[in-house]
C-alpha positions as CSV (number, residue, x, y, z in Angstrom):
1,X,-110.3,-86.1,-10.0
2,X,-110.2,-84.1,-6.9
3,X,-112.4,-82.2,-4.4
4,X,-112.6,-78.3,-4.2
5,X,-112.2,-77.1,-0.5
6,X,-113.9,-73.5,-0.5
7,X,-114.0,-71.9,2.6
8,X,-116.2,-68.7,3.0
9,X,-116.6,-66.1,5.1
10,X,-116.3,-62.3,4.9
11,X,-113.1,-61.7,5.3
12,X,-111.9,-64.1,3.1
13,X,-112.4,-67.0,0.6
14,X,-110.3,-69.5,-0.1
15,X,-110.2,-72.4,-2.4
16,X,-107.8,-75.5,-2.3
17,X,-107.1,-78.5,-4.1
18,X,-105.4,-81.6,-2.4
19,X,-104.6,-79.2,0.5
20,X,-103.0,-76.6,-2.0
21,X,-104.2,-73.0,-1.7
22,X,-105.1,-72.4,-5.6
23,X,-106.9,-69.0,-5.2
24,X,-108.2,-66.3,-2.0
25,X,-110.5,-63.5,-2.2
26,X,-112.0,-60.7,-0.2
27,X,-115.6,-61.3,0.4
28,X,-116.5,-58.2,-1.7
29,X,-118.3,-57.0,-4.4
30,X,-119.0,-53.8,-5.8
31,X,-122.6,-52.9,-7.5
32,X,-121.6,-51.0,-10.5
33,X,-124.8,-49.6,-12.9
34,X,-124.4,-52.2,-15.3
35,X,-121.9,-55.3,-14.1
36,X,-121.4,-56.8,-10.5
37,X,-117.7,-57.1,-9.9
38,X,-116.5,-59.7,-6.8
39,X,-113.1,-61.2,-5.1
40,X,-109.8,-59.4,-5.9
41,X,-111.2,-57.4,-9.0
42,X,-113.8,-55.8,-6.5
43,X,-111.4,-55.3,-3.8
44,X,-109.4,-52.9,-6.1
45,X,-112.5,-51.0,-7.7
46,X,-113.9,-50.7,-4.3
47,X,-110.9,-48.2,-4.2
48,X,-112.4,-46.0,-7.0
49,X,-116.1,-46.1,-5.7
50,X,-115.6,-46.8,-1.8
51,X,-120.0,-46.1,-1.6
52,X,-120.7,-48.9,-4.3
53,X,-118.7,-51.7,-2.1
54,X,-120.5,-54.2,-0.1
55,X,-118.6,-57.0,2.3
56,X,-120.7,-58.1,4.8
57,X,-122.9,-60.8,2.7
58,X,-122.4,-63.8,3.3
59,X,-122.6,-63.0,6.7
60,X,-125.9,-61.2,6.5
61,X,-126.6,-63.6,3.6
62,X,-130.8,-63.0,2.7
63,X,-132.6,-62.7,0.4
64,X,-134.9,-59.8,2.2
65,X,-134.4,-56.8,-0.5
66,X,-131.5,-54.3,-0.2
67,X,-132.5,-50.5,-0.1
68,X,-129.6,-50.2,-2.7
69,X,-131.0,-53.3,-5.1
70,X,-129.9,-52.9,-9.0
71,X,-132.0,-55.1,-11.7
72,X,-128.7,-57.4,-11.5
73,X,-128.5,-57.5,-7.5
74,X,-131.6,-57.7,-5.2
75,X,-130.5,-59.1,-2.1
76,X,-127.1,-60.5,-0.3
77,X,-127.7,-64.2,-1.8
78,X,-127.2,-62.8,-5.2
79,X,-123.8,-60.9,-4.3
80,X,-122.7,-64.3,-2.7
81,X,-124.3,-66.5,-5.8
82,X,-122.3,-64.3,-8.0
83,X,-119.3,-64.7,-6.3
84,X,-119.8,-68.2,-5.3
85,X,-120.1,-69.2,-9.2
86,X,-117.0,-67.3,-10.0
87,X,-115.0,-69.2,-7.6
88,X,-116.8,-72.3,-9.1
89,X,-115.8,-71.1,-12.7
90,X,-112.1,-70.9,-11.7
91,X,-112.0,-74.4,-10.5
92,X,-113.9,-76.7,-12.9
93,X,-111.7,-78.1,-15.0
94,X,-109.7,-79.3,-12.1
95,X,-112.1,-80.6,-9.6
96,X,-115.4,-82.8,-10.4
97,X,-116.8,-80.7,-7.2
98,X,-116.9,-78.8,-3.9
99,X,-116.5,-79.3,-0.4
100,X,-118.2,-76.2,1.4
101,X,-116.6,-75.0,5.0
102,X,-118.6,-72.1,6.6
103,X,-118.3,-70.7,10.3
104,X,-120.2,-71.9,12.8
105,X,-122.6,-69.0,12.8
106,X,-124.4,-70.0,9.3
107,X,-128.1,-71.0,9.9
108,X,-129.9,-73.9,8.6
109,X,-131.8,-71.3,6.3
110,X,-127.8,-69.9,5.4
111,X,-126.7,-73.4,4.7
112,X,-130.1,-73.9,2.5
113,X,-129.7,-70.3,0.4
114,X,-126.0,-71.8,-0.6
115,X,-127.1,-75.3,-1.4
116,X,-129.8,-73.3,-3.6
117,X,-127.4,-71.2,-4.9
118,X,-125.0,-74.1,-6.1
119,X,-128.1,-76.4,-7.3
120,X,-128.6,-73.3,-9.6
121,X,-125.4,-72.3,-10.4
122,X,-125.1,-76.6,-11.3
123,X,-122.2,-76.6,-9.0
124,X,-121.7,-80.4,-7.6
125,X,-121.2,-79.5,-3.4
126,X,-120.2,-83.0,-2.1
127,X,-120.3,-82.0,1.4
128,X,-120.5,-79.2,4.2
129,X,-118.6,-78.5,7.0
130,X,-118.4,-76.3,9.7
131,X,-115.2,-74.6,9.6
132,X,-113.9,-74.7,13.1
133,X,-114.6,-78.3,12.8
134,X,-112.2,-79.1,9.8
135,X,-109.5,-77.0,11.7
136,X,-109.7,-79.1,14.4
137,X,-109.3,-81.6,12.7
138,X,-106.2,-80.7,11.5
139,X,-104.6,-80.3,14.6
140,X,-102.4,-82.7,16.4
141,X,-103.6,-83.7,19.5
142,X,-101.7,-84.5,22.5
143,X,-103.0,-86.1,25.7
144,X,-106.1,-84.7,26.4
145,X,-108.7,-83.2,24.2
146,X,-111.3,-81.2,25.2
147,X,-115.0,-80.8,23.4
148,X,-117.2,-77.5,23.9
């Protein structure tokens, strides 16, 4: 079986299989009274109810309490575990697990929240890698390469 390749940020997610795109999604949610909504589903509520749309947390991922928490969402590492397990859930059957790619500008204490979210989600993350890393390495180089 193969590897998952999820790449997250805020803008968007994607997921691929054997180098084929299978599924993108805004990095949104929307905090609704009763349900948490993320990806493409939340992208079009957030049109309904602009004010209950958040899209900034995996880059401000915490778990410090938001002013706006719910008894479903208390922090930015539960928006992210719930959309995080919904990307798992789309993938499952397919892949026996996950290869993570996250910008450069994750902590060690970002890296650890996601690693805790996918140990309690029981998603199987095989690896992590930063994301400007695996593009590079995707690209042909000619002559002379240069590392910063």
């Amino acid at each position: 079986m193969s590897l998952a390749l999820i790449e997250l940020n805020d803008a968007e997610i994607t997921v691929s299989i054997d180098g084929d795109l299978v599924s993108r999604h805004p990095g949104t949610a929307v905090m609704l009274p009763q349900n948490l909504i993320t990806g493409q589903q939340a992208h079009k509520q957030a049109r309904l109810q602009p004010r209950l749309r958040k899209n900034q947390f995996w880059d401000q991922l915490s778990t410090e309490p938001m002013p706006e928490a719910t008894a479903l969402v208390r922090h930015n590492a539960d928006l992210a575990f719930k959309q995080l397990e919904a990307l798992w859930n789309e993938v499952r059957a397919r892949t026996e697990g996950i290869i993570i790619a996250v910008p450069s500008t994750f902590s060690k204490q970002d890296l650890g929240l996601i690693l805790g979210m996918c140990q309690a989600g029981n998603i199987p993350v095989r690896s992590m890698v930063d994301l400007a890393v695996l593009t590079a390495s995707s690209a042909a180089v000619k002559r002379t390469a240069f590392y910063l």
